[in-house]
C-alpha positions in Angstrom: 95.6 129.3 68.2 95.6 130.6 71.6 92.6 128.0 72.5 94.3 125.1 71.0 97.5 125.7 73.0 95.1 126.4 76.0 93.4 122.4 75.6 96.2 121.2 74.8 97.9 122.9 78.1 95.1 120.8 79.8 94.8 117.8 78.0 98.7 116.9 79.0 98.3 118.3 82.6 95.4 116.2 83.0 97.6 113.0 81.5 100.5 113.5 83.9 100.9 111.5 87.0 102.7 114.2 89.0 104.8 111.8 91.2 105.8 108.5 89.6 104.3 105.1 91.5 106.6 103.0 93.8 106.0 99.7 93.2 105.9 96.9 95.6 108.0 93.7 95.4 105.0 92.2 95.9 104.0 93.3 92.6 107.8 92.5 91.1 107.2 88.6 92.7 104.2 88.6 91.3 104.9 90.0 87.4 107.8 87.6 87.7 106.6 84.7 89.6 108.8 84.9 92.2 108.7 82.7 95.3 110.2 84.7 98.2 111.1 82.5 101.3 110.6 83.9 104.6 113.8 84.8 105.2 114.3 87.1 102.4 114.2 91.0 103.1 114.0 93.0 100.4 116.2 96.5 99.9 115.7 97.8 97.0 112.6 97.7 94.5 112.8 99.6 90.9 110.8 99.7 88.1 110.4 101.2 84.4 107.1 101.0 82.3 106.9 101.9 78.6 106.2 99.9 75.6 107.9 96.9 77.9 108.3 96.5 81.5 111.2 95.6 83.8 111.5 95.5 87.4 114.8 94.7 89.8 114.7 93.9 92.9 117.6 94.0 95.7 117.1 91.7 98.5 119.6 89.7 101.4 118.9 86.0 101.7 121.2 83.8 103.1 123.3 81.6 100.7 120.8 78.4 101.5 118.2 79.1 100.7 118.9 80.5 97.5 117.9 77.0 96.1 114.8 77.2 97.5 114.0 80.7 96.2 114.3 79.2 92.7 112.9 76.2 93.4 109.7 78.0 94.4 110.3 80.3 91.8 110.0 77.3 89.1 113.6 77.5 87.6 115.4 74.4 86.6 117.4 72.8 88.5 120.9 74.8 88.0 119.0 78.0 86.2 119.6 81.2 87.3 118.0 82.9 83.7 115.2 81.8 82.1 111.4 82.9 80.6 108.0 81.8 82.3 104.9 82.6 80.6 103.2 84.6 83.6 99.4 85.9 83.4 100.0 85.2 79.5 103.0 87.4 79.0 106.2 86.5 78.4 108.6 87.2 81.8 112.8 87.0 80.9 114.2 86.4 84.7 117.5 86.9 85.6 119.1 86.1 89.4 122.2 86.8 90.5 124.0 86.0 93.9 126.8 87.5 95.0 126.7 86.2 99.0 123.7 87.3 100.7 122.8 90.0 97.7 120.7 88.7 95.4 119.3 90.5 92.2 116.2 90.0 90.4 115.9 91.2 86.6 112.2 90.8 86.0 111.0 92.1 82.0 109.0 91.7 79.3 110.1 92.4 75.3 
């Protein structure tokens, strides 16, 4: 008994990450296929993983060029929540604007 809580001691030590990953909004834009214009700068970027996956992002933009954001980003015209099938998943985007904040919602189901 004393061996099998011994591997098993190692087997989940060996399985844990230690620190979690920061991710990117790199990878965020890219999971959602987001288009970020120039003038963007991005604040905040989260991220949970499990049997789906989600990522926010924070960023400022100023007001105009919010269209363009989405624009790029392949929403229709007046959309700020849709899916895009993305590197053959299925991607739920959300946007929100409140002035220069904007917030991503980025996830799979």
């Amino acid at each position: 008994m004393k061996i099998l809580l011994a591997v098993l001691a190692l087997v989940l030590t060996a399985c844990s990450t230690g620190k979690p990953e920061t991710p990117t909004p790199e990878e965020a834009f890219r999971f959602g296929g987001i288009s970020m214009p120039a003038s963007g700068k991005v604040l905040e970027t989260k991220y949970e993983r499990g049997i789906d996956v989600m990522y926010k992002v924070v960023l400022t933009l100023p007001a105009e060029d919010v269209p363009q954001l989405l624009k790029a980003s392949n929403f229709a015209p007046g959309v700020t929540e849709d899916d895009q099938l993305i590197d053959g998943r299925r991607v739920f985007r959300k946007v929100a604007v409140d002035g220069t904040t904007v917030r991503l919602s980025l996830f799979t189901t």
